[in-house]
N, C-alpha and C positions, 0 to 999 in steps of 0.2 A: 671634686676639688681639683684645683689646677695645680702641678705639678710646682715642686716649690723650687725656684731658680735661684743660683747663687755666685756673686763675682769667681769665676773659677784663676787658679792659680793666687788667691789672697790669703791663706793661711797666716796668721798672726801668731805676736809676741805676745803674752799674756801676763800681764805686770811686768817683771823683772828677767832680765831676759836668761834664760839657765841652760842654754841649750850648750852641752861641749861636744867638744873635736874630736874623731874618732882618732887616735892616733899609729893606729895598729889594724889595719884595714885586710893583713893578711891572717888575722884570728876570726875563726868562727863565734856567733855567726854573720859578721860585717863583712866578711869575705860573701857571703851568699847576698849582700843588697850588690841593686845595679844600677847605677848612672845606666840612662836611655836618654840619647840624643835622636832628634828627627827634625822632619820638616813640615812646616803645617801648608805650606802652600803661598805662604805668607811671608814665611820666614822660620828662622832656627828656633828651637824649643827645646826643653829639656824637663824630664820629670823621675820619677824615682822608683823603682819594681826590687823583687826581691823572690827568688827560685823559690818554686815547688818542689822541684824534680830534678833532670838530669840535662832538660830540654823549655823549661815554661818558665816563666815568668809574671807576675802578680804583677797590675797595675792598676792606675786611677783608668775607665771608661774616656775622661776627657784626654789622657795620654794617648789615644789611638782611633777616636774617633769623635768627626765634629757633627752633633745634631743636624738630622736633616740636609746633612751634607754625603758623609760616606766616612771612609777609615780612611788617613795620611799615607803614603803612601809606604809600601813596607820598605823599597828599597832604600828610603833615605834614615831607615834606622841603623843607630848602631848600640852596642849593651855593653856594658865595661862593668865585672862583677869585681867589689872590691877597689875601684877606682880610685886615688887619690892623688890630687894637687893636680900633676903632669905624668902620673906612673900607670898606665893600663900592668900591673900586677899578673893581671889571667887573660889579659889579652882583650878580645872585645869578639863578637859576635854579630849577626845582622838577624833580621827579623823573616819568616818563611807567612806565616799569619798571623793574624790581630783577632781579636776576639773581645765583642761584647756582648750584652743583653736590648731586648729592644726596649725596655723602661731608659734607658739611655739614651740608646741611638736612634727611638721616633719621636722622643718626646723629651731628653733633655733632665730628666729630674733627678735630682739629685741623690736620692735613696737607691739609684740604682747604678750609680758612677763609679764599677770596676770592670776591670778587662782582662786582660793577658796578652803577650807575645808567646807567641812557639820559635823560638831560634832554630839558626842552622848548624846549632853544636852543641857538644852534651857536656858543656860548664862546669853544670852539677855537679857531675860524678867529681868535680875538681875540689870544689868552693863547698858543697852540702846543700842545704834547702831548708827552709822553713817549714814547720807543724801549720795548722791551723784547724779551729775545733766552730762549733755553732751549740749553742745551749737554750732552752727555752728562760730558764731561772735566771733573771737579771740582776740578781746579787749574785750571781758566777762571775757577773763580766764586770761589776761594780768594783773593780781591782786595781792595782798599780801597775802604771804600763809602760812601756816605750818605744816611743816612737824614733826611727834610726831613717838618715836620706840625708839628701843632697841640695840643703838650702841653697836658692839665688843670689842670698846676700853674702854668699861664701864658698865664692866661686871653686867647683868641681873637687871638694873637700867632704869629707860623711863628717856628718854630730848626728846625734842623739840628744833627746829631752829627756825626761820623767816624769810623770805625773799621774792622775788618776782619774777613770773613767768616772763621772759623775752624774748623767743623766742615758739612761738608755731607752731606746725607741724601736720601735717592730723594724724599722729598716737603719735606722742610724747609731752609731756612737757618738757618747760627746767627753771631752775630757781635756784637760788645763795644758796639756803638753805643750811646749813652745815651738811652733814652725814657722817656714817663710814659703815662698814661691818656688817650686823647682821640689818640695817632696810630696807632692802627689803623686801617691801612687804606695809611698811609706807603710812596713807593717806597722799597724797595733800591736804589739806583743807583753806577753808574760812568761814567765817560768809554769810547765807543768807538770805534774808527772806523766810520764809517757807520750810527750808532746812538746819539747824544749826544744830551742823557742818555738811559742806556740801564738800564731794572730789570729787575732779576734775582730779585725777591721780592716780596712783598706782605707789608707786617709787622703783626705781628697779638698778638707775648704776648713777656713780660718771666718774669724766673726764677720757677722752681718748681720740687720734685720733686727729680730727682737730676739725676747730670752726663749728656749738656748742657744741659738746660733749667737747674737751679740755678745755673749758671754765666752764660749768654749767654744776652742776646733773643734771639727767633728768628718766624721769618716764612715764608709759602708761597712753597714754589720756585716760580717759573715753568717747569714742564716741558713736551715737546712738545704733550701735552696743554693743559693749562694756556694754552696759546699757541693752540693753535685754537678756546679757547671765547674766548678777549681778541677773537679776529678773528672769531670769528662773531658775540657779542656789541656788535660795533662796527660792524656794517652798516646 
């Protein structure tokens, strides 16, 4: 099977648009999402990540590196955890490494579009960081979730959607939450015990194609995999 490609940075409104404004960006855990700004080579960019650690960063795969091309360059990153309107809040960070998977970055497919930054500062310890869990049981993740980032059509501003995972697949999630361009990279999240907030996904693309993609966003599962490069990557 050829790898399934998808207009990247198109993430959709799905009916009615629900998505609000974060308005308190210095409460956890919207203090731990990060506006990421770079440069593709092309020109300026911008996508959405959100702490592990003290030091790492969760993003979308296409945030830090182009198929078949290489990773953007690190120097022209910058991280603003917490971000809003004109207020860096925690200040901002730059990027040391990039990190992805080669289901990405030799072939581009979309089941495998996450990465990471390593900054050159320990944020976290400031801001906190996100849980995140991988489950085989697909009625574990068939839950209500949200998704929190940095739409394009609402310029350098956090919302959040809600809504509910409703199709899941050995590498994808799919679920109604409302996004635009600019939060690739967004946690999936839920409340857990022992894991608040806890993601379940890396989101990454908006409808295309046929059912489910023309129907639901959808974002990379966190699989067992998936989960031991977040923890290698975070050392």
């Amino acid at each position: 099977l050829k790898p399934m490609t998808a207009p990247i940075g198109t993430e959709s409104i799905i009916g009615a648009d629900k998505r609000k404004l974060v308005k308190n960006t210095k409460k956890y855990p919207y203090r731990a999402v990060v506006l990421i700004t770079f440069d593709t080579g092309s020109g300026g960019a911008r996508c959405t990540g959100w702490m592990i650690n003290k030091d790492t960063a969760v993003t979308a795969g296409h945030c830090v590196y182009e198929p078949g091309i290489g990773f953007y360059s690190t120097g022209s990153y910058r991280i603003f955890p917490g971000y809003t309107g004109s207020t860096a809040t925690f200040g901002n960070c730059h990027a040391k490494r990039l990190y992805t998977v080669n289901g990405w970055g030799n072939n581009g497919d979309d089941q495998y579009d996450y990465g990471a930054i390593k900054l050159d500062c320990n944020v976290g310890s400031k801001v906190g960081w996100f849980g995140y869990f991988w489950s085989k049981k697909n009625k574990k993740l068939k839950r209500k979730v949200k998704v929190t980032g940095y739409p394009g059509d609402k310029p350098y501003t956090m919302w959040f959607s809600k809504g509910t995972v409703t199709v899941v697949q050995q590498r994808r999630l799919f679920y109604n939450n409302d996004t635009t361009g600019g939060m690739s990279g967004s946690p999936v999240y839920r409340k857990m015990r022992g894991c608040n907030p806890c993601s379940m996904a890396v989101h990454a693309y908006g409808t295309y194609g046929s059912p489910p993609f023309s129907t639901y966003n959808h974002g990379t599962r966190i699989t067992k995999q998936v989960f031991k490069n977040l923890q290698m990557w975070k050392r």
